[in-house]
Each structure stands twice: as structure tokens, then as C-alpha cells.
C-alpha positions as CSV (number, residue, x, y, z in Angstrom):
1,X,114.5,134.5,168.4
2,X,117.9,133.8,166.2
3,X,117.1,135.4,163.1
4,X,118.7,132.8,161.2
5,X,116.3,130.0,162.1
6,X,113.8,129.0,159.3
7,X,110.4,130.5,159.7
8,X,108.0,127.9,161.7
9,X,105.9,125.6,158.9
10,X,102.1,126.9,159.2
11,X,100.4,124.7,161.5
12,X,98.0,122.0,159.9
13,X,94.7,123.7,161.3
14,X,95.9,127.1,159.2
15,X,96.7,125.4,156.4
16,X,93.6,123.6,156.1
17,X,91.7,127.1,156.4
18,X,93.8,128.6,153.8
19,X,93.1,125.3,151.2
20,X,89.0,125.6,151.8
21,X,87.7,128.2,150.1
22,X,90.0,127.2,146.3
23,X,88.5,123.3,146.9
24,X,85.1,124.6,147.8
25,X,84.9,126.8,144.7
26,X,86.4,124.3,142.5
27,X,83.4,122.1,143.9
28,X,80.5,124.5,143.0
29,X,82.4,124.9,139.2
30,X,82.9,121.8,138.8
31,X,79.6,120.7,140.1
32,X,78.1,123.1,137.6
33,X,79.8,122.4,135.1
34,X,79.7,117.9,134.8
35,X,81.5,116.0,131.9
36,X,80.3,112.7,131.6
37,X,83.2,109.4,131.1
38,X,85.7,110.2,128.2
39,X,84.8,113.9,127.6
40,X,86.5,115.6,131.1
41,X,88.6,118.0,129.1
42,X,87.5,121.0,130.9
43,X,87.7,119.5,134.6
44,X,90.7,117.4,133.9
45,X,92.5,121.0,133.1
46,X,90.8,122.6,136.0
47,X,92.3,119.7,138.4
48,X,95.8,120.0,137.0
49,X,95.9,123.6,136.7
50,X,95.2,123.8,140.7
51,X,97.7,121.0,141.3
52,X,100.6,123.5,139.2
53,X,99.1,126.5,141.1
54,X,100.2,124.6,144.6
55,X,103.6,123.8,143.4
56,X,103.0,120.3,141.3
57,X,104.4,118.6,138.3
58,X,102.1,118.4,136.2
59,X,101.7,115.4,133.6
60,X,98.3,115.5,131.3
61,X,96.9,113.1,129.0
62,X,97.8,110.2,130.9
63,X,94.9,107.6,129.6
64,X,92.8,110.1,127.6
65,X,92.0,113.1,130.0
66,X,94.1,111.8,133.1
67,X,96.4,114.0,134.6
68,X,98.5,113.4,137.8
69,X,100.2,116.5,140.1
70,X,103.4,115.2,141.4
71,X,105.1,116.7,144.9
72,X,108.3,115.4,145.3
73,X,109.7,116.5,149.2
74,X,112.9,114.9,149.6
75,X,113.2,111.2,150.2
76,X,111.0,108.9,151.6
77,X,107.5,107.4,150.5
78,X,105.7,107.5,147.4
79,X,101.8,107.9,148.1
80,X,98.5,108.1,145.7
81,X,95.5,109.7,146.4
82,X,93.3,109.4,143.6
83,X,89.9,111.1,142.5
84,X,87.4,111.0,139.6
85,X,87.0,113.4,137.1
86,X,84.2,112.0,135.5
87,X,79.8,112.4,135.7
88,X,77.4,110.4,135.2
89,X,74.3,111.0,132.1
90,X,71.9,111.9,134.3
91,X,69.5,114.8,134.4
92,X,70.3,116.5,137.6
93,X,66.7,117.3,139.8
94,X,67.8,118.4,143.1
95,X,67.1,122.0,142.5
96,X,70.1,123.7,143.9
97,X,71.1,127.5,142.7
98,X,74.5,125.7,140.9
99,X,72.8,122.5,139.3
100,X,73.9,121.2,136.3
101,X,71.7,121.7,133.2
102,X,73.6,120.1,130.4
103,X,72.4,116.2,131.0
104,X,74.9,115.4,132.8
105,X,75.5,115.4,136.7
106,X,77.4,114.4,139.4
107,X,75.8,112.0,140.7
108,X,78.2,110.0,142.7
109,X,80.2,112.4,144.5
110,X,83.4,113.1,142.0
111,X,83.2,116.7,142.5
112,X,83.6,115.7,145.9
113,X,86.3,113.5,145.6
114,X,88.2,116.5,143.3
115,X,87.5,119.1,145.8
116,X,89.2,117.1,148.7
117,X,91.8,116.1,146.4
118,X,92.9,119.6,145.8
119,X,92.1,120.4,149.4
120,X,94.8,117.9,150.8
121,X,97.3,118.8,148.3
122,X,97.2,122.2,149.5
123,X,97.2,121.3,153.2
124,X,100.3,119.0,152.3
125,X,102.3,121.3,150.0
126,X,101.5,124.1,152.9
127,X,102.7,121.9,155.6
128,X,105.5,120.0,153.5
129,X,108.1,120.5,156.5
130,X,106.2,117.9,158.5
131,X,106.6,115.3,156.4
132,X,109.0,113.6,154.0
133,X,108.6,111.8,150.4
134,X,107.1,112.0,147.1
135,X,102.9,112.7,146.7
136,X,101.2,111.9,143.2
137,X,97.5,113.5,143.0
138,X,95.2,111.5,140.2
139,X,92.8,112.5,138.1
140,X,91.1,109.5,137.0
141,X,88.7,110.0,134.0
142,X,86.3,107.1,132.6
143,X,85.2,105.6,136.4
144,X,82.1,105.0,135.8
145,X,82.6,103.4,132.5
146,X,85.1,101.5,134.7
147,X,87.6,102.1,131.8
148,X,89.6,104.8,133.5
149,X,92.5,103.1,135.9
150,X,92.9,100.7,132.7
151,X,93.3,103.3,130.0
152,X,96.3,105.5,132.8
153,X,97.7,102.5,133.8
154,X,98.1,101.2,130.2
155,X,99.5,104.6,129.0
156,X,102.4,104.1,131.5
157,X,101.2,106.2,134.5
158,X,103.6,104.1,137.1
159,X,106.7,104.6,134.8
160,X,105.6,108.1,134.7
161,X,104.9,109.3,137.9
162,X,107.2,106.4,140.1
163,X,106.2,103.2,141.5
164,X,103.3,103.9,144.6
165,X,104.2,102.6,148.3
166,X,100.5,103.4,148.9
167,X,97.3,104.3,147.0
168,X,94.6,105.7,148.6
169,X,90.9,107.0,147.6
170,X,87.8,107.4,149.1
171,X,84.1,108.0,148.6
172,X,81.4,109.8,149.0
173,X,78.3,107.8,150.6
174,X,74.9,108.8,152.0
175,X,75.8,108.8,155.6
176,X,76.2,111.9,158.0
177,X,79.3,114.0,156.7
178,X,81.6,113.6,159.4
179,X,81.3,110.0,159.2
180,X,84.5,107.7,157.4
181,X,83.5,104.0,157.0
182,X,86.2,101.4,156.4
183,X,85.7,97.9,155.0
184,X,86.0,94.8,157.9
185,X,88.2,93.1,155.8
186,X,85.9,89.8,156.1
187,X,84.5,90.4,152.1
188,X,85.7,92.8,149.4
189,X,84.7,96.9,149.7
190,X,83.0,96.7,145.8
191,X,82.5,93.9,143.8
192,X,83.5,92.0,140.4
193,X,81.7,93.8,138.3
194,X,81.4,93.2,133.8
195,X,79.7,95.2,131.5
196,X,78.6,93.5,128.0
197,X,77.0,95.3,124.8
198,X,74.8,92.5,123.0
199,X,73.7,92.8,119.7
200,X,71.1,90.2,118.4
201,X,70.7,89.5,114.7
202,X,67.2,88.8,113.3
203,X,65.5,89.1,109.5
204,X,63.7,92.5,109.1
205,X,60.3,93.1,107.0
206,X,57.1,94.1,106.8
207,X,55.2,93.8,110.1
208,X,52.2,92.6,108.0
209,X,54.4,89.9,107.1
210,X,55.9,88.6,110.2
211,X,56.0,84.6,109.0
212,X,59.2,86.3,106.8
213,X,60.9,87.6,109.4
214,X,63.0,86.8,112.0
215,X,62.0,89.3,115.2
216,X,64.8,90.0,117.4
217,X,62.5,92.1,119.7
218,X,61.1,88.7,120.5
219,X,64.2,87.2,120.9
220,X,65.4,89.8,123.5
221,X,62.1,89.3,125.6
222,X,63.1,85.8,126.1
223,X,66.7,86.3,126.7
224,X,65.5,89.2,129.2
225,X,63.1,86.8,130.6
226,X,65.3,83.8,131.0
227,X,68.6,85.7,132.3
228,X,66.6,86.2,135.4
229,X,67.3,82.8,136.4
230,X,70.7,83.0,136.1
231,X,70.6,84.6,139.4
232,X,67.2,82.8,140.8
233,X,68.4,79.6,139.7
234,X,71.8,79.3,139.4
235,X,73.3,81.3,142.0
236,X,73.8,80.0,145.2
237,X,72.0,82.8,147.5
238,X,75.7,83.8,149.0
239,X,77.2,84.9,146.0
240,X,74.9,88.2,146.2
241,X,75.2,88.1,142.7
242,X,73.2,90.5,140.6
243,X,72.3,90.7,136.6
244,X,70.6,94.2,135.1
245,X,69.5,94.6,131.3
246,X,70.2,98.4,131.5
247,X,69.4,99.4,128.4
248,X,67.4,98.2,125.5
249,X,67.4,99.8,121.7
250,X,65.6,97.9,118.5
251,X,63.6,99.3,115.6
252,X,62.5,102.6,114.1
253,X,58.1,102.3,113.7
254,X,55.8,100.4,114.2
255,X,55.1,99.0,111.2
256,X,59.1,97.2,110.2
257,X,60.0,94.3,111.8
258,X,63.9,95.4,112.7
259,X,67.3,93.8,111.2
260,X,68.8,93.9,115.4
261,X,68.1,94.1,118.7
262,X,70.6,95.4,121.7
263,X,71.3,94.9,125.1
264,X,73.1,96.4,127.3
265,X,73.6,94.1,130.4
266,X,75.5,94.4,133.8
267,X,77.0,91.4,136.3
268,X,78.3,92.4,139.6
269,X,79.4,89.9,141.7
270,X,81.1,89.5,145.7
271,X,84.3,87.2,144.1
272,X,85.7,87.0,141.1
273,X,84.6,82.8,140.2
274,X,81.5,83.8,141.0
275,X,81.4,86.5,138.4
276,X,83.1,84.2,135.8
277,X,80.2,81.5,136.7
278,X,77.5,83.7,135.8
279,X,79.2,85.2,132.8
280,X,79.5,81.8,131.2
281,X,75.9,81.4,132.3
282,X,74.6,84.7,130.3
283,X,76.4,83.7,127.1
284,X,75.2,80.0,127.0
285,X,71.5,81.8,127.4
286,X,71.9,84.5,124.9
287,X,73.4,81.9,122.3
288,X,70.3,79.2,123.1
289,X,67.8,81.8,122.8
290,X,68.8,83.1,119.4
291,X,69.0,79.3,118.3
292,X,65.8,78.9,119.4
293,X,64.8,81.7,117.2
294,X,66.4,80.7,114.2
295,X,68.4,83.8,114.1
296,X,70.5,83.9,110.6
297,X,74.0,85.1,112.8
298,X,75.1,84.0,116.1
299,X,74.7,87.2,118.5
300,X,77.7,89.6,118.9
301,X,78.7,89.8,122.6
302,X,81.3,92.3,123.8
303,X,82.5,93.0,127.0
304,X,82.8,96.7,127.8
305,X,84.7,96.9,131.1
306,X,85.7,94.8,133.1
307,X,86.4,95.2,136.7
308,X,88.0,92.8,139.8
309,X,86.5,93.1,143.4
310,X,88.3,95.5,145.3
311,X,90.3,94.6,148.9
312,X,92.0,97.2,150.8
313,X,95.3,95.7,152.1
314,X,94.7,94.7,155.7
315,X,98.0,96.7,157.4
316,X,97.5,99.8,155.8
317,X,94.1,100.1,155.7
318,X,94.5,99.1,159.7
319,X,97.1,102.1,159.8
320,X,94.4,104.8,157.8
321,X,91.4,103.5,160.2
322,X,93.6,104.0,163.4
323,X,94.7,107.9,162.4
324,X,90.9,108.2,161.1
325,X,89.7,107.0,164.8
326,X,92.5,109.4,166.3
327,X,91.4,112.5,163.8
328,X,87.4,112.3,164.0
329,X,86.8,109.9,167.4
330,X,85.5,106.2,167.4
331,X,81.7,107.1,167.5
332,X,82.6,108.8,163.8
333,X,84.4,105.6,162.2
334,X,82.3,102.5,160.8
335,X,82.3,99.7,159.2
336,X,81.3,99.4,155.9
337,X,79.1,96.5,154.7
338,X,79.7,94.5,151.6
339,X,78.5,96.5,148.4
340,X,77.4,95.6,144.9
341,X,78.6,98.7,143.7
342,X,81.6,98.6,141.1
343,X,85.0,100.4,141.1
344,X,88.5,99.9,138.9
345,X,90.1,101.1,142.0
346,X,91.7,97.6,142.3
347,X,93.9,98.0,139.3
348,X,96.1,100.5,140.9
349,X,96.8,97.1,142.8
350,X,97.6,93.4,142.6
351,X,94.6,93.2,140.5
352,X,96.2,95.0,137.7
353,X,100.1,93.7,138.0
354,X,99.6,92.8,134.0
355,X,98.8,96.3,133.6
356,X,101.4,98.1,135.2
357,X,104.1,95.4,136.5
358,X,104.3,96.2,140.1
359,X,103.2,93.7,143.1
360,X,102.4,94.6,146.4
361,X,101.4,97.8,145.9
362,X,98.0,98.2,149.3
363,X,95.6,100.1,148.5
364,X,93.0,101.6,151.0
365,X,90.0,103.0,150.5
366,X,86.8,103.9,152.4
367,X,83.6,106.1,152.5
368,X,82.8,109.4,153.6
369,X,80.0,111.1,154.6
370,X,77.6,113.6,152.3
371,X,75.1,114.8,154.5
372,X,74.6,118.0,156.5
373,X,72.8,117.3,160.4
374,X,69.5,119.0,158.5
375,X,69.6,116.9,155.6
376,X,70.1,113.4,157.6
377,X,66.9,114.9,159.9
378,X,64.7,115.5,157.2
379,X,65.6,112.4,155.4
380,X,65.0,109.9,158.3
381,X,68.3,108.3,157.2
382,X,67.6,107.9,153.8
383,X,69.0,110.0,151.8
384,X,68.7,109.7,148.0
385,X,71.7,107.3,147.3
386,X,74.5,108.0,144.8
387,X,73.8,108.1,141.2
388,X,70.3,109.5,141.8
389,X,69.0,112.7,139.9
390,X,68.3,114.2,143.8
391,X,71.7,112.9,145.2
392,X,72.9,116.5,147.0
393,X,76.1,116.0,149.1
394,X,76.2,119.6,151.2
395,X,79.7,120.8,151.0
396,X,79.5,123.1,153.8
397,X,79.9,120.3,156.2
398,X,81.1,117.2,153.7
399,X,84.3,119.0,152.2
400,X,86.2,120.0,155.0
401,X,86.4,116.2,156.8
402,X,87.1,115.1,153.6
403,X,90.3,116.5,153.1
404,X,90.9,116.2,156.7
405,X,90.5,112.1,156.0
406,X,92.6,112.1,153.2
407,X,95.7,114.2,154.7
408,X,95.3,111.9,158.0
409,X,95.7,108.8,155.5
410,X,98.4,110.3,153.5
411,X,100.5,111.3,156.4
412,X,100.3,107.8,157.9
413,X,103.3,106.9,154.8
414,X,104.8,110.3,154.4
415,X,105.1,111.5,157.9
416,X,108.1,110.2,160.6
417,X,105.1,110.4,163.5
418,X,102.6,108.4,161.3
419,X,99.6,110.4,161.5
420,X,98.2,113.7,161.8
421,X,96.4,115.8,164.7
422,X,94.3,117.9,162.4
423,X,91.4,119.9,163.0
424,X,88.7,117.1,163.8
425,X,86.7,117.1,160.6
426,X,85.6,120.0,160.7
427,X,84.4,120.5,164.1
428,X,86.4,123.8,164.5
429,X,85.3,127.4,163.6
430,X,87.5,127.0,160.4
431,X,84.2,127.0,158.0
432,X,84.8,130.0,155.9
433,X,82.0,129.5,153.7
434,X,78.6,131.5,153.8
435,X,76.0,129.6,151.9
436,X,76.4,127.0,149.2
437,X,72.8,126.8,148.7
438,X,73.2,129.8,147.1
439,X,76.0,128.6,145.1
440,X,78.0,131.8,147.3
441,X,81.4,131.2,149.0
């Protein structure tokens, strides 16, 4: 051997055991440990303090508690891969030895999403003689609020952190872990989505004296009732749109008749007219109702969040699926159907050009599986979905394809030979954990 050649760059498969055990133990912390939208202080500086350990710029308070790890590795692409940092309020009820206990829970997967995050930043920054170009690693607080992409986007995270050739994200879903499921292209991943705070304005008083009163409890029984048939009635069955009151708050006792009534109501539609549509709808029907009631004030509506239906751009999410089929095998790729479910994803892209002034940026993004062989067994296929108190992804055998999926995607922009030959998802005798249902590593 000339003893003036470079050493050899690790090979991917030793990299990837090496960047395990740190993304599985930032998974059981953070896990333990939730933050629910706006208040990820402690896991956003967990994130970025991984990221700097690897070798990353780090740049925090991008958005509120966004912070982004940037790689730069000589010339070439610019590519994303973004993660969550925020939980959901949920009490968590799946009994494991590392639950939460503070009200709050990860109930979607985002400890997930973090823990692959790191994971493939490790793999890559290990590996960094294989490819060429600049990696940027989000995390995103505030997604389900749907606030979060807005509020880093806003606060300059392009002009900060260099214009994206790519963004990428994925997932977690109740399917076998193992499994990646990409959108046909034929209707958007997630849908339009809105979310509206309502306040109706009646006359308080005595309850013995309702005739002097204006009740806006009744008043919000009738617009709950009648906002049904926005979707029963004037929907066409195709739109698949759909119209929850999620939350409900009026009076203190029985006794007082209260000054307000609130709403809180969600739309989630498959395009964005439709969402507009049924929007229009909800407000002419919350305004008639109130008439109808003699309310003293026209209701206050506000609109929360908005969000646009999210599509993957066709050539690079055709690039991703092919390097996923080469990684994990065709029997362990799907298609995802259409989903109601929400994201802001879409504003990294074309959908949010006002926001951060750069067209044709593709995004991809697809689904990855949570469940262990046992758990898919014992659940017949139906596993408690996402944002359910018993949602329990099983690390063990979800992380390590994980960050397999997203280095394959990454390395289809930032390496010269496209794509990555990694270590299957998993399927090796690289699983260095002993028991995360012990909370043990």
C-alpha cells in the first residue's frame, strides 16, 4: 500500500452501525421527554447539538425553535431533509418503560423522524468522500399546528442556509417497518387543510331568566348541526372533503347563561378550490346562524393555519422510489393512497414561492413503516394509527430503515452514481440494540 494514499472512506454499512446507537438514544430521550407545537426548546437543542457533534453549522432560532445543521462538502447539490420537532397534547397510554408522563406525546412519529434525521447525517458526514455538495438538516417546530415551515421560511431560512435543489421528508405510518410507500402521483400525498378559531357573541344572564339573554350555547348547536351539510350537501362526493368541530368551550355553571361560545373547527380537503368552496360555505353558515339568533356582534372568525395539498415532484420523487426499490426490494415499496391528513411540507415548495421567493424547488416525500413483525401479527394489520394515545412505533426494527431511506434519497442529488447500495433496511446483523422495551440500548 503507498503510504501516501488517503485512508479508504468507511463503507456505508459501517457507518450506518456507527450512527445507530446516538439516533436510537436520542429517540428514547426524546420520546420521553415530548414538547408539544411552539415550546420544543429542549429537543430543538438536543437536534442541533447532535448536528454540531457530527461536524454541522449550526443555525438556531430559525422560526421560533427551528434550527437547521448545515454540511457543506465541496460543490455540487444543495439537498433538505427535514424533520419535526414537535408533539402532540395527548396523554400517552401505551405503557412502555420510556412513556411520556407530562401530557404530551409523540404521537405521530417525530421522534422518529428526528432519530433518522440524525442517523443519516451521521451516515453522510461519515461517508462524505462518496458524495459531493451541500446537506441542510431541519428541525421544523410547530407541524402539527401547521405553523412551523411558515414561521422558518418567513424568518429567512432559504437566505440563510442556500437555496434547496431538493427537499425531502418522510413519515412514519402504521405499516410493517421495512415498508417505504410513495404517492402515485395521480392525487396529492396530504390534503388542503385550514384551521379556524370561532368565537360566537351572545347576551349573558341569569339562567332563570333566559327570555333576556342571548345563548350562544344554542347558537353553536345549530351551527354544529348545520355545518354537517356542508359536506352532506354541498360537496360533490369526490372532493373527500371533510369538516371536524374539534373543540368546544362556553360557560362557567350551570346556572349563567354565557357572554360567548367557541369553536374550534377543521377543513381538509383533496385540492385546494375545493377547500376554498367549503370555507366560503362555513362562514356563510356561522354568520346565518348567529343572525338567526339575534346575536348583538357578528361572530369573530380567524383562521389559525393554513395549509396547501402537498405533491411530490414527479422526476424526483421517480428518482427516490427507484433507489428505495433498489435499497429495500420491490415487494417492500408501495403506493400510498390519497390521505386527509395535513402537512405544511408543501411550503418548502412552489406552494410557498411568496414565502421564500424560489420556484422549482421538488420536493419528495413518502411513508415509512412503524411496526415490528410481532406487533403487525398481533394487530391483525391494524395498528393504532398515528396521533392515538397507544400509537408505539418499535424502533428496534423502524429506525434503522429509516435512515437507510433517507440517505438512499439524499444520495440520489449528492452522489455522481445517484444512489446508494446500503445495508437493506435493516436486514443485516447491524442491530446493536438490546431491548427498547426496556427503554435499554
Amino acid at each position: 500500500m503507498n503510504r501516501s494514499e488517503p485512508p479508504a472512506p468507511p463503507a456505508p454499512e459501517a457507518a450506518a452501525a456507527e450512527a445507530l446507537r446516538p439516533a436510537l438514544t436520542l429517540y428514547l430521550d426524546v420520546h420521553r421527554n415530548p414538547e408539544p407545537s411552539g415550546a420544543e426548546r429542549r429537543t430543538a437543542a438536543l437536534f442541533g447539538d447532535r448536528l454540531a457533534a457530527l461536524g454541522f453549522e449550526v443555525v438556531r432560532g430559525i422560526g421560533g425553535h427551528g434550527v437547521a445543521g448545515v454540511l457543506r462538502n465541496g460543490d455540487g447539490p444543495r439537498v433538505y431533509l427535514r424533520a419535526e420537532l414537535d408533539a402532540l397534547p395527548v396523554e400517552e397510554r401505551t405503557g412502555l418503560p420510556y412513556a411520556s408522563g407530562n401530557g404530551a406525546m409523540h404521537a405521530c412519529g417525530h421522534d422518529l423522524h428526528l432519530a433518522a434525521a440524525v442517523g443519516a447525517a451521521e451516515v453522510l458526514a461519515r461517508t462524505a468522500a462518496r458524495w459531493r455538495g451541500t446537506l441542510v438538516v431541519l428541525g421544523q417546530p410547530a407541524e402539527e399546528t401547521l405553523t412551523g415551515a411558515r414561521a422558518m421560511l418567513a424568518d429567512g431560512l432559504y437566505a440563510r442556509c442556500g437555496r434547496p435543489d431538493a427537499v425531502l421528508a418522510q413519515h412514519a405510518a402504521p405499516l410493517p417497518a421495512g415498508l417505504v410507500a410513495h404517492g402515485t402521483g395521480r392525487a396529492p400525498i396530504t390534503a388542503a387543510s385550514v384551521a379556524l378559531e370561532v368565537v360566537l357573541h351572545g347576551r349573558g344572564g341569569h339562567a332563570a331568566t333566559p327570555h333576556l339573554t342571548v345563548d350562544p350555547v344554542v347558537t353553536a348547536a345549530a351551527v354544529i348541526t348545520r355545518l354537517q351539510t356542508v359536506v352532506s350537501r354541498e360537496s360533490a362526493p369526490a372532493e373527500e372533503l371533510t369538516l371536524t368541530v374539534g373543540t368546544v368551550h362556553a360557560g362557567t355553571a350551570v346556572n349563567v347563561v354565557p357572554d360567548t361560545a367557541e369553536l374550534g373547527i377543521g377543513l381538509r380537503a383533496r385540492s385546494d378550490a375545493s377547500l376554498d368552496r367549503a370555507l366560503a360555505a362555513v362562514e356563510r353558515v356561522i354568520r346565518a346562524e348567529c343572525a338567526a339568533s339575534a346575536c348583538p356582534r357578528e361572530p369573530t372568525i380567524t383562521v389559525v393555519s393554513r395549509a396547501p395539498a402537498l405533491w411530490g415532484d414527479p422526476a424526483a420523487t421517480g428518482a427516490v422510489r427507484a433507489a428505495h426499490t433498489e435499497l429495500f426490494g420491490a415487494a417492500r415499496v408501495a403506493d400510498w393512497p390519497p390521505s386527509s391528513a395535513a402537512e405544511d411540507f408543501a411550503l418548502y415548495g412552489d406552494a410557498g414561492t411568496e414565502l421564500h421567493g424560489e420556484p422549482d424547488v421538488p420536493l419528495v416525500y413518502w411513508m415509512v413503516g412503524t411496526a415490528s413483525p410481532r406487533q403487525w401479527k398481533a394487530s391483525a394489520g391494524r395498528l393504532p394509527p398515528n396521533h392515538s394515545p397507544l400509537f408505539a412505533p418499535d424502533p428496534r426494527t423502524a429506525l434503522p430503515p429509516a435512515i437507510d431511506a433517507l440517505v438512499a434519497a439524499a444520495l440520489t442529488r449528492l452522489s455522481p452514481h445517484g444512489g446508494w447500495s446500503g445495508p437493506g433496511g435493516g436486514r443485516d446483523e447491524r442491530r446493536e440494540t438490546r431491548d427498547t422495551q426496556t427503554g435499554t440500548v
